[in-house]
C-alpha atoms as one frame of an Amber mdcrd trajectory, in Angstrom:
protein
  14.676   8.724  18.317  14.739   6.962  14.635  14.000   8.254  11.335  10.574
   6.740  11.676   9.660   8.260  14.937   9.667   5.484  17.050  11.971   4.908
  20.521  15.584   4.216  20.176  14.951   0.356  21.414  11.584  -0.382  18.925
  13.995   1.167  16.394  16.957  -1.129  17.408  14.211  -4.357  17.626  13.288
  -3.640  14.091  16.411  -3.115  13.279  17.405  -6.828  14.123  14.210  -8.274
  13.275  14.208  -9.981   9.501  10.874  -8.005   8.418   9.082 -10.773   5.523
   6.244 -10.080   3.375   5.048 -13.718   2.105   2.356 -12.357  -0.588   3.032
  -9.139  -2.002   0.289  -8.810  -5.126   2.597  -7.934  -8.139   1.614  -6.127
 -11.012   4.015  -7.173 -14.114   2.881  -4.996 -16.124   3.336  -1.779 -14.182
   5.503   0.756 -15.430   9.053   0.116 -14.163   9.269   2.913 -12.082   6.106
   2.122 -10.261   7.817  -1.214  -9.578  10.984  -0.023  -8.473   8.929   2.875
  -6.354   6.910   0.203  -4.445   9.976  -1.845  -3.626  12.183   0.669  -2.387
   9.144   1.631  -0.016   9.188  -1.154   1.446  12.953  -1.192   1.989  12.642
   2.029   3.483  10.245   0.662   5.435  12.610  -2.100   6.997  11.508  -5.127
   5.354  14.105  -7.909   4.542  11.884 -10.360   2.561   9.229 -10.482   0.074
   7.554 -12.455  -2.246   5.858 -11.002  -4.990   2.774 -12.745  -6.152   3.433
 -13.514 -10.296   0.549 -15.480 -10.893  -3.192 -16.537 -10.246  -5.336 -18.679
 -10.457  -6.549 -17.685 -14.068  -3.080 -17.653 -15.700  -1.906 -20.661 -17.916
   1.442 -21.666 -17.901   2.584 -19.713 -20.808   1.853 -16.562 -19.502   2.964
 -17.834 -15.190   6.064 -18.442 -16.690   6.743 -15.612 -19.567   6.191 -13.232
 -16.171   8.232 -14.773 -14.246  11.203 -14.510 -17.009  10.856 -10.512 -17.182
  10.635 -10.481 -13.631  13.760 -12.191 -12.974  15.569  -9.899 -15.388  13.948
  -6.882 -14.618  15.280  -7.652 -10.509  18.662  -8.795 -12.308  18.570  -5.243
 -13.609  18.389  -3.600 -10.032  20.830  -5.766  -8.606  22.132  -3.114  -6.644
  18.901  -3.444  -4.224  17.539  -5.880  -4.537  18.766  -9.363  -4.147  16.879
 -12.703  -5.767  17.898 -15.174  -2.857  17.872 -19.354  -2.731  18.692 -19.584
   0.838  17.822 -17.961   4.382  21.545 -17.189   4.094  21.163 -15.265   1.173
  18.263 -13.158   2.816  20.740 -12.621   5.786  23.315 -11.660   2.967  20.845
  -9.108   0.982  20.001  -7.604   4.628  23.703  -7.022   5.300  23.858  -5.134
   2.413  20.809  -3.271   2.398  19.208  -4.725  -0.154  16.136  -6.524  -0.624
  15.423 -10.616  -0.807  13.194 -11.249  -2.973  11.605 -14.389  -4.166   8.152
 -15.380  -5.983   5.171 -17.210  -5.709   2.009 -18.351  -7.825  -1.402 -18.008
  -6.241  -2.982 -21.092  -7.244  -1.622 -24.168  -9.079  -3.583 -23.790 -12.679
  -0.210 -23.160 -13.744   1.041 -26.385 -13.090  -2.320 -28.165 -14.700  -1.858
 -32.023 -14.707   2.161 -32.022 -15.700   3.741 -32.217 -11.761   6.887 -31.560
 -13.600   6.199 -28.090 -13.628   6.663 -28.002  -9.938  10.361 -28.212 -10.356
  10.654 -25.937 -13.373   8.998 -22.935 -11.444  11.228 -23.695  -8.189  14.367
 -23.905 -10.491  13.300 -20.069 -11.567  12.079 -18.637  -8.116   8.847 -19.950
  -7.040   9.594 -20.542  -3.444   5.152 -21.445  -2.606   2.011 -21.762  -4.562
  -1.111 -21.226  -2.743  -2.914 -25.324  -3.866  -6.197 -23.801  -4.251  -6.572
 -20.168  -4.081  -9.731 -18.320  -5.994 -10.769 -21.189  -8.228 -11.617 -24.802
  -8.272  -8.874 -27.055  -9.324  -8.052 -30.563  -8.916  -7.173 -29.611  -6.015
 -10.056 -27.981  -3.752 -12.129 -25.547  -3.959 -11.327 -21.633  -3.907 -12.443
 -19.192  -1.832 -14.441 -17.471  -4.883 -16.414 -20.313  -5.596 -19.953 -20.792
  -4.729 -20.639 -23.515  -2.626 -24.069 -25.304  -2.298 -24.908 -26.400   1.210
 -26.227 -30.380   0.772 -28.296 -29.217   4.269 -29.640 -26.446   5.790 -28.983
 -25.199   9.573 -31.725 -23.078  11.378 -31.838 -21.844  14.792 -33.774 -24.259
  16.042 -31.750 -27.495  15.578 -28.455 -25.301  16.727 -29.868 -25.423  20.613
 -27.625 -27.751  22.760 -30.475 -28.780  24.156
């Protein structure tokens, strides 16, 4: 039997598996040790891969970005487990060596606002996905908080196939 309870061949499965995580909400300003508690859970848990969620929706640029600088350095400081990868190599790399990949995302694209350029300064420093249109309108759809007005109406009686 594993450590987690579990037979000796789901243990060896997971063991294999690469275990990702591709929107892990991220408080910044948690207290370090919060932080570093949540992601060793999850290495103890036998993930490989996360992403951890640095923006929304609501966040400007100045502040997207000025979180994703002390998040980089704060991981830089706990090099030792966990690893900020560029390449499914590297997340092959930080699983050989028990650590864990990380990498970022925003969750919405308000942070990028009209200047496209943007795009490549947030991959240079991490961002591996934004969600286009997450909880808000953009200019780029709607979110899924936003109230929609129906331009018809659809009652049971003109749903009938017949």
């Amino acid at each position: 039997m594993s450590d987690w309870n579990i037979s000796n061949a789901g243990a060896a499965l997971h063991k294999d598996a690469l275990v990702w995580d591709m929107t892990l909400p991220w408080e910044a300003s948690a207290a370090p040790d919060q932080k570093l508690e949540a992601l060793l859970r999850l290495t103890n848990a036998g993930y490989n891969y996360i992403t951890l969620t640095l923006a929304l929706d609501w966040h400007d640029n100045e502040t997207a970005f000025a979180v994703l600088a002390k998040e980089r350095i704060w991981l830089s400081e706990h090099d030792d487990k966990f690893m900020l990868v560029e390449t499914a190599d590297d997340v092959l790399t930080a699983k050989g060596t028990g650590k864990l990949a990380v990498r970022f995302h925003f969750q919405g694209t308000n942070q990028i606002g009209a200047d496209l350029s943007m795009v490549e300064s947030a991959y240079k420093l991490g961002v591996r996905h934004m969600l286009i249109s997450y909880n808000l309108r953009n200019r780029a759809g709607d979110g899924c908080l936003e109230r929609q007005t129906a331009d018809f109406q659809i009652s049971a009686s003109n749903t009938s196939p017949n």
